[in-house]
C-alpha positions as CSV (number, residue, x, y, z in Angstrom):
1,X,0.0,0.0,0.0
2,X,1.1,3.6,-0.9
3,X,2.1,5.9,1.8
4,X,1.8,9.6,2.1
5,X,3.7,11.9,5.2
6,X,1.4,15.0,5.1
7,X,-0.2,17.3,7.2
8,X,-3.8,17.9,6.9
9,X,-3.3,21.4,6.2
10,X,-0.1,21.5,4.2
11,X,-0.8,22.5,0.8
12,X,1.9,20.5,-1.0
13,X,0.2,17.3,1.1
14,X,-3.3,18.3,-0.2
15,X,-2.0,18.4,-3.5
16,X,-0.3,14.8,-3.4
17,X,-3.5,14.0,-2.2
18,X,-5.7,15.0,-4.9
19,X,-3.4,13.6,-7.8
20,X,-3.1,10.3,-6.0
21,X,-7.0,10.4,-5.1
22,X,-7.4,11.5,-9.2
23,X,-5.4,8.5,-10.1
24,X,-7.6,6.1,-8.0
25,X,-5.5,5.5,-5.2
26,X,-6.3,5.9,-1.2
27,X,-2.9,5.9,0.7
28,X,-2.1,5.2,3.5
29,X,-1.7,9.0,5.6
30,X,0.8,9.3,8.1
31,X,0.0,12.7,9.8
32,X,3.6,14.5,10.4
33,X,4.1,17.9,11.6
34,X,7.3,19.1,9.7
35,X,8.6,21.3,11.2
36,X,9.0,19.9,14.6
37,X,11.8,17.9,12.7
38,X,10.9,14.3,14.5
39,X,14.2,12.3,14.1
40,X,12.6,9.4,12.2
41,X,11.1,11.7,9.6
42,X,14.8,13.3,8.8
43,X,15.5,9.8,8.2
44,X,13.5,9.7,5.6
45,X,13.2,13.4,3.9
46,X,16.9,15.0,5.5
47,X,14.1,17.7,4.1
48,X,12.3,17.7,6.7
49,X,9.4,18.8,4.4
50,X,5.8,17.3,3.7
51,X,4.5,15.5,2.0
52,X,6.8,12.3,0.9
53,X,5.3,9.2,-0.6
54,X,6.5,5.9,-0.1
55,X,5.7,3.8,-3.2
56,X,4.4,-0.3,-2.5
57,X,7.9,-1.2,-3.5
58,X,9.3,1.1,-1.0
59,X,10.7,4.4,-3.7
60,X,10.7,7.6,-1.3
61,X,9.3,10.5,-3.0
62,X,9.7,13.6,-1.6
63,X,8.4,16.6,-2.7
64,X,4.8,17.4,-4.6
65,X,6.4,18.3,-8.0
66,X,8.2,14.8,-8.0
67,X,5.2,13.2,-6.5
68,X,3.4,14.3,-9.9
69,X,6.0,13.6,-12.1
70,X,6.5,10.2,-10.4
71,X,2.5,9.4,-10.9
72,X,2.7,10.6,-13.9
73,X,5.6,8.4,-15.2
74,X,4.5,5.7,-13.2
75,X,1.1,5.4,-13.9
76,X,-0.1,8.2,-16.1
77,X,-1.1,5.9,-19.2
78,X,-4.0,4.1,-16.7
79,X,-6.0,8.1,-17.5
80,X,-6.2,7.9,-20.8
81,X,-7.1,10.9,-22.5
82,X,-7.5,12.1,-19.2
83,X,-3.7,12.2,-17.8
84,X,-2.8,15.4,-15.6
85,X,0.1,16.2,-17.5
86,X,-0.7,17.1,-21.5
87,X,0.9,14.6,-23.7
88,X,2.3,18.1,-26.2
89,X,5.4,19.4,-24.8
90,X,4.5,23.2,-25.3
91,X,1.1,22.2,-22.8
92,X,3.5,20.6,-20.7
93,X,5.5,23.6,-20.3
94,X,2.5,25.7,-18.9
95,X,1.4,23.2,-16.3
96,X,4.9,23.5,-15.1
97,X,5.1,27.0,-14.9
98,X,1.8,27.2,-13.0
99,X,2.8,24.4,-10.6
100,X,5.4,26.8,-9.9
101,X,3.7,29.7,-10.0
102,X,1.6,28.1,-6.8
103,X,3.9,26.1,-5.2
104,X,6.6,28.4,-5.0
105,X,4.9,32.0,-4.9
106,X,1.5,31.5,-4.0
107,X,3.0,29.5,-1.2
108,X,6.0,31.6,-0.4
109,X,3.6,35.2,-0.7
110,X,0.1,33.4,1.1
111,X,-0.6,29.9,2.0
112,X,2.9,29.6,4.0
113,X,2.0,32.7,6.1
114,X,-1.5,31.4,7.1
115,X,-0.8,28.0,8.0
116,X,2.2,28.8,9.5
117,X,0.9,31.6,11.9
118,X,-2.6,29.9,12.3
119,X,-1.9,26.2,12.6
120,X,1.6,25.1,13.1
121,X,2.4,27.9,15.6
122,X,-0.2,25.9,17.9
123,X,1.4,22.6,18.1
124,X,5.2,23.6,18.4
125,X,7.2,24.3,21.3
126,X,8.6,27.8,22.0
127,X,11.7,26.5,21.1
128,X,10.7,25.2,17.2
129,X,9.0,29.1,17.0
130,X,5.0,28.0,18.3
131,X,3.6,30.5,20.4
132,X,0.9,33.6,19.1
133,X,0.6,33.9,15.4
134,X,2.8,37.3,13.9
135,X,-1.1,39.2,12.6
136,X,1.5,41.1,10.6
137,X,2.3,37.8,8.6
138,X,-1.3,36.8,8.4
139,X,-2.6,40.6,7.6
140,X,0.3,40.0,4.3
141,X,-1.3,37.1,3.1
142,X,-4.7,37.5,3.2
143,X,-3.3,41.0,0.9
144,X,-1.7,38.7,-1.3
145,X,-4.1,36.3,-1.6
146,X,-6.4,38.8,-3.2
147,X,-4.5,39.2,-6.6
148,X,-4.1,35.6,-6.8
149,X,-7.3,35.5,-6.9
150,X,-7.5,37.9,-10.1
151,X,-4.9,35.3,-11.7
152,X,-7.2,32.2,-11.6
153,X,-10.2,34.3,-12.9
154,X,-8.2,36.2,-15.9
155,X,-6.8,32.5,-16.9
156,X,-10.1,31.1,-16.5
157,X,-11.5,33.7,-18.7
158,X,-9.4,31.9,-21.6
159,X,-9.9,28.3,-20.9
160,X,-12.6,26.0,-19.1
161,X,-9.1,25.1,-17.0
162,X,-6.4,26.9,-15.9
163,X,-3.9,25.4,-18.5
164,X,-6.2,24.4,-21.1
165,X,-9.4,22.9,-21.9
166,X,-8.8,19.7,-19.5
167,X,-8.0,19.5,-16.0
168,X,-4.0,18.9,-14.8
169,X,-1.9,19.0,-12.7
170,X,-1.8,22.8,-12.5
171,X,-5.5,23.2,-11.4
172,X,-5.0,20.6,-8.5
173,X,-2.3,22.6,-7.2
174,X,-4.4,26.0,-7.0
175,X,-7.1,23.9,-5.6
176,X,-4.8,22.4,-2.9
177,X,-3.6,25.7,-1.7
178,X,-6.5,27.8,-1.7
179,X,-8.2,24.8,0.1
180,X,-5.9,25.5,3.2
181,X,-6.5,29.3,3.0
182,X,-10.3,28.5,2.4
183,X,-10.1,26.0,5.4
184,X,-8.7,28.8,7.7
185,X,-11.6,31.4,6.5
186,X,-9.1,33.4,4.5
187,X,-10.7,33.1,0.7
188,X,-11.9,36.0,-0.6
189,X,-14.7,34.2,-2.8
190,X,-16.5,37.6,-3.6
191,X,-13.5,39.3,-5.3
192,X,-13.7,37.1,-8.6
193,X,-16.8,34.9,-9.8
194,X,-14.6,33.3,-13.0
195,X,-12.0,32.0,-9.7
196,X,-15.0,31.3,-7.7
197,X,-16.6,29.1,-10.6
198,X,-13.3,27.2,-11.3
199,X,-13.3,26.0,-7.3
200,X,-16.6,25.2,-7.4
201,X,-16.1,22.7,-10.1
202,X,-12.8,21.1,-8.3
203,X,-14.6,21.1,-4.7
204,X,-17.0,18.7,-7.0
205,X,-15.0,16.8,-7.7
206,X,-14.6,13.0,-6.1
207,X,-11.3,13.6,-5.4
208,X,-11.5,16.4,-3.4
209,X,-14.4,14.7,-0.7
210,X,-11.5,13.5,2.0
211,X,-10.0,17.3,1.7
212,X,-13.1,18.3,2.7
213,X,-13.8,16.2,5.4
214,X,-10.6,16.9,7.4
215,X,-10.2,18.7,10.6
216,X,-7.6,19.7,13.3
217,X,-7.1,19.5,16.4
218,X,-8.5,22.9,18.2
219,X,-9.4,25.0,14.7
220,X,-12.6,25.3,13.2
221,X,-13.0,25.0,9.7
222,X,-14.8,28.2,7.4
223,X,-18.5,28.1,7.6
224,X,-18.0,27.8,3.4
225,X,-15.3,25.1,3.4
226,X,-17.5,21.9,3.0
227,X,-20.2,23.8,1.6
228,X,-20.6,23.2,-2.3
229,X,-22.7,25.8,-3.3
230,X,-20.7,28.2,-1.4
Protein backbone atom coordinates (compact mmCIF):
# COMPACT_ATOMS: atom_id res chain seq x y z
CA UNK A 1 0.00 0.00 0.00
CA UNK A 2 1.08 3.59 -0.89
CA UNK A 3 2.09 5.94 1.81
CA UNK A 4 1.77 9.60 2.13
CA UNK A 5 3.70 11.86 5.25
CA UNK A 6 1.35 15.00 5.15
CA UNK A 7 -0.18 17.30 7.19
CA UNK A 8 -3.84 17.89 6.88
CA UNK A 9 -3.30 21.39 6.22
CA UNK A 10 -0.12 21.53 4.19
CA UNK A 11 -0.78 22.48 0.81
CA UNK A 12 1.86 20.47 -0.99
CA UNK A 13 0.18 17.32 1.13
CA UNK A 14 -3.30 18.30 -0.20
CA UNK A 15 -1.98 18.39 -3.48
CA UNK A 16 -0.27 14.82 -3.39
CA UNK A 17 -3.46 14.01 -2.20
CA UNK A 18 -5.73 14.99 -4.88
CA UNK A 19 -3.35 13.62 -7.79
CA UNK A 20 -3.06 10.27 -5.99
CA UNK A 21 -6.97 10.37 -5.13
CA UNK A 22 -7.44 11.50 -9.22
CA UNK A 23 -5.39 8.50 -10.13
CA UNK A 24 -7.63 6.14 -8.01
CA UNK A 25 -5.47 5.47 -5.20
CA UNK A 26 -6.34 5.85 -1.21
CA UNK A 27 -2.90 5.89 0.66
CA UNK A 28 -2.06 5.15 3.53
CA UNK A 29 -1.75 9.05 5.58
CA UNK A 30 0.84 9.28 8.06
CA UNK A 31 -0.03 12.65 9.76
CA UNK A 32 3.64 14.54 10.44
CA UNK A 33 4.08 17.91 11.58
CA UNK A 34 7.35 19.09 9.70
CA UNK A 35 8.64 21.31 11.22
CA UNK A 36 8.97 19.92 14.58
CA UNK A 37 11.78 17.94 12.74
CA UNK A 38 10.95 14.32 14.46
CA UNK A 39 14.24 12.29 14.11
CA UNK A 40 12.59 9.38 12.16
CA UNK A 41 11.08 11.71 9.59
CA UNK A 42 14.82 13.35 8.85
CA UNK A 43 15.48 9.83 8.20
CA UNK A 44 13.51 9.67 5.62
CA UNK A 45 13.19 13.37 3.94
CA UNK A 46 16.94 15.03 5.45
CA UNK A 47 14.14 17.66 4.15
CA UNK A 48 12.34 17.68 6.66
CA UNK A 49 9.38 18.80 4.36
CA UNK A 50 5.84 17.30 3.66
CA UNK A 51 4.54 15.46 1.98
CA UNK A 52 6.79 12.27 0.86
CA UNK A 53 5.32 9.25 -0.56
CA UNK A 54 6.54 5.87 -0.09
CA UNK A 55 5.72 3.78 -3.17
CA UNK A 56 4.41 -0.31 -2.55
CA UNK A 57 7.92 -1.21 -3.48
CA UNK A 58 9.33 1.11 -0.95
CA UNK A 59 10.71 4.43 -3.70
CA UNK A 60 10.66 7.63 -1.27
CA UNK A 61 9.26 10.54 -3.05
CA UNK A 62 9.71 13.60 -1.56
CA UNK A 63 8.36 16.65 -2.71
CA UNK A 64 4.83 17.43 -4.58
CA UNK A 65 6.44 18.26 -8.04
CA UNK A 66 8.21 14.85 -7.99
CA UNK A 67 5.18 13.23 -6.55
CA UNK A 68 3.39 14.29 -9.85
CA UNK A 69 6.04 13.55 -12.15
CA UNK A 70 6.47 10.16 -10.45
CA UNK A 71 2.51 9.42 -10.93
CA UNK A 72 2.71 10.56 -13.89
CA UNK A 73 5.59 8.36 -15.15
CA UNK A 74 4.53 5.70 -13.16
CA UNK A 75 1.10 5.44 -13.90
CA UNK A 76 -0.09 8.20 -16.09
CA UNK A 77 -1.14 5.90 -19.17
CA UNK A 78 -3.99 4.14 -16.73
CA UNK A 79 -5.99 8.12 -17.47
CA UNK A 80 -6.22 7.94 -20.75
CA UNK A 81 -7.06 10.89 -22.53
CA UNK A 82 -7.46 12.14 -19.22
CA UNK A 83 -3.66 12.22 -17.83
CA UNK A 84 -2.85 15.36 -15.59
CA UNK A 85 0.08 16.23 -17.51
CA UNK A 86 -0.72 17.07 -21.46
CA UNK A 87 0.86 14.63 -23.73
CA UNK A 88 2.35 18.12 -26.21
CA UNK A 89 5.42 19.44 -24.76
CA UNK A 90 4.53 23.23 -25.27
CA UNK A 91 1.09 22.24 -22.78
CA UNK A 92 3.48 20.62 -20.66
CA UNK A 93 5.46 23.61 -20.28
CA UNK A 94 2.53 25.73 -18.95
CA UNK A 95 1.37 23.21 -16.33
CA UNK A 96 4.86 23.50 -15.09
CA UNK A 97 5.13 27.01 -14.95
CA UNK A 98 1.80 27.17 -12.95
CA UNK A 99 2.82 24.42 -10.57
CA UNK A 100 5.43 26.79 -9.90
CA UNK A 101 3.68 29.72 -10.02
CA UNK A 102 1.58 28.10 -6.79
CA UNK A 103 3.92 26.08 -5.23
CA UNK A 104 6.63 28.36 -4.99
CA UNK A 105 4.91 31.99 -4.92
CA UNK A 106 1.53 31.47 -4.03
CA UNK A 107 2.99 29.52 -1.19
CA UNK A 108 5.99 31.62 -0.37
CA UNK A 109 3.64 35.21 -0.72
CA UNK A 110 0.11 33.42 1.09
CA UNK A 111 -0.60 29.92 1.96
CA UNK A 112 2.89 29.59 3.95
CA UNK A 113 1.99 32.74 6.05
CA UNK A 114 -1.52 31.39 7.15
CA UNK A 115 -0.75 27.96 8.02
CA UNK A 116 2.15 28.83 9.50
CA UNK A 117 0.89 31.58 11.94
CA UNK A 118 -2.64 29.90 12.33
CA UNK A 119 -1.93 26.23 12.58
CA UNK A 120 1.57 25.12 13.12
CA UNK A 121 2.41 27.90 15.65
CA UNK A 122 -0.18 25.95 17.91
CA UNK A 123 1.36 22.62 18.06
CA UNK A 124 5.16 23.63 18.37
CA UNK A 125 7.18 24.28 21.26
CA UNK A 126 8.60 27.80 21.97
CA UNK A 127 11.69 26.47 21.08
CA UNK A 128 10.68 25.22 17.21
CA UNK A 129 8.99 29.08 16.99
CA UNK A 130 4.96 27.95 18.27
CA UNK A 131 3.59 30.48 20.35
CA UNK A 132 0.87 33.59 19.14
CA UNK A 133 0.56 33.94 15.41
CA UNK A 134 2.80 37.28 13.89
CA UNK A 135 -1.07 39.23 12.59
CA UNK A 136 1.51 41.06 10.56
CA UNK A 137 2.26 37.80 8.60
CA UNK A 138 -1.31 36.84 8.43
CA UNK A 139 -2.56 40.62 7.64
CA UNK A 140 0.28 40.03 4.32
CA UNK A 141 -1.30 37.08 3.14
CA UNK A 142 -4.70 37.52 3.21
CA UNK A 143 -3.33 40.97 0.90
CA UNK A 144 -1.74 38.70 -1.32
CA UNK A 145 -4.10 36.26 -1.64
CA UNK A 146 -6.36 38.83 -3.24
CA UNK A 147 -4.49 39.19 -6.58
CA UNK A 148 -4.10 35.58 -6.84
CA UNK A 149 -7.32 35.51 -6.87
CA UNK A 150 -7.46 37.90 -10.08
CA UNK A 151 -4.91 35.32 -11.73
CA UNK A 152 -7.25 32.24 -11.56
CA UNK A 153 -10.17 34.32 -12.87
CA UNK A 154 -8.23 36.15 -15.87
CA UNK A 155 -6.79 32.47 -16.89
CA UNK A 156 -10.07 31.13 -16.53
CA UNK A 157 -11.52 33.70 -18.69
CA UNK A 158 -9.41 31.89 -21.59
CA UNK A 159 -9.92 28.27 -20.93
CA UNK A 160 -12.60 25.96 -19.08
CA UNK A 161 -9.09 25.12 -17.04
CA UNK A 162 -6.39 26.93 -15.90
CA UNK A 163 -3.92 25.36 -18.47
CA UNK A 164 -6.15 24.44 -21.06
CA UNK A 165 -9.35 22.91 -21.86
CA UNK A 166 -8.82 19.71 -19.53
CA UNK A 167 -8.01 19.54 -16.02
CA UNK A 168 -3.98 18.89 -14.82
CA UNK A 169 -1.86 19.03 -12.70
CA UNK A 170 -1.80 22.81 -12.52
CA UNK A 171 -5.54 23.24 -11.36
CA UNK A 172 -4.96 20.59 -8.54
CA UNK A 173 -2.26 22.60 -7.18
CA UNK A 174 -4.36 25.98 -7.03
CA UNK A 175 -7.09 23.88 -5.64
CA UNK A 176 -4.83 22.44 -2.92
CA UNK A 177 -3.64 25.74 -1.74
CA UNK A 178 -6.47 27.75 -1.70
CA UNK A 179 -8.21 24.80 0.07
CA UNK A 180 -5.90 25.47 3.25
CA UNK A 181 -6.52 29.32 3.02
CA UNK A 182 -10.25 28.47 2.36
CA UNK A 183 -10.09 25.99 5.37
CA UNK A 184 -8.74 28.76 7.68
CA UNK A 185 -11.56 31.40 6.46
CA UNK A 186 -9.14 33.38 4.47
CA UNK A 187 -10.68 33.12 0.67
CA UNK A 188 -11.92 36.04 -0.64
CA UNK A 189 -14.75 34.16 -2.82
CA UNK A 190 -16.47 37.61 -3.58
CA UNK A 191 -13.55 39.27 -5.33
CA UNK A 192 -13.75 37.06 -8.65
CA UNK A 193 -16.80 34.92 -9.80
CA UNK A 194 -14.55 33.32 -12.98
CA UNK A 195 -12.03 32.04 -9.73
CA UNK A 196 -14.96 31.32 -7.66
CA UNK A 197 -16.63 29.10 -10.63
CA UNK A 198 -13.33 27.19 -11.34
CA UNK A 199 -13.29 26.02 -7.34
CA UNK A 200 -16.58 25.16 -7.36
CA UNK A 201 -16.14 22.74 -10.13
CA UNK A 202 -12.85 21.08 -8.35
CA UNK A 203 -14.62 21.14 -4.69
CA UNK A 204 -17.02 18.75 -6.95
CA UNK A 205 -14.97 16.79 -7.69
CA UNK A 206 -14.58 12.98 -6.09
CA UNK A 207 -11.35 13.60 -5.36
CA UNK A 208 -11.53 16.39 -3.39
CA UNK A 209 -14.41 14.74 -0.69
CA UNK A 210 -11.49 13.51 1.98
CA UNK A 211 -10.03 17.34 1.68
CA UNK A 212 -13.13 18.25 2.74
CA UNK A 213 -13.82 16.19 5.43
CA UNK A 214 -10.61 16.87 7.41
CA UNK A 215 -10.23 18.74 10.59
CA UNK A 216 -7.62 19.70 13.27
CA UNK A 217 -7.10 19.52 16.44
CA UNK A 218 -8.45 22.89 18.18
CA UNK A 219 -9.41 25.01 14.69
CA UNK A 220 -12.58 25.31 13.17
CA UNK A 221 -13.01 24.98 9.65
CA UNK A 222 -14.76 28.15 7.36
CA UNK A 223 -18.50 28.07 7.61
CA UNK A 224 -18.04 27.82 3.38
CA UNK A 225 -15.32 25.05 3.36
CA UNK A 226 -17.49 21.92 2.99
CA UNK A 227 -20.17 23.84 1.63
CA UNK A 228 -20.57 23.16 -2.29
CA UNK A 229 -22.73 25.81 -3.27
CA UNK A 230 -20.70 28.16 -1.37
Amino acid sequence: MIKLYHHPLCPHSRFARLALAEYGIEPELVEELAPERRHDFLAINPAGQTPVMVDEDGTRVPGAVNIAEYLDETRGHLLGDHRLMPPDPVARVEVRRLLDWFHAKFFAEVSSHLVMEKVYKRFLSPERGGGAPNMDAVRVARHNVLYHMAYIGYLTTHHNWLAGDAITYADLAAAAHLSSVDFLGDAPWDEDDGARHWYAMLKSRRSFRPLLADRVRGIQPSAVYADLDF
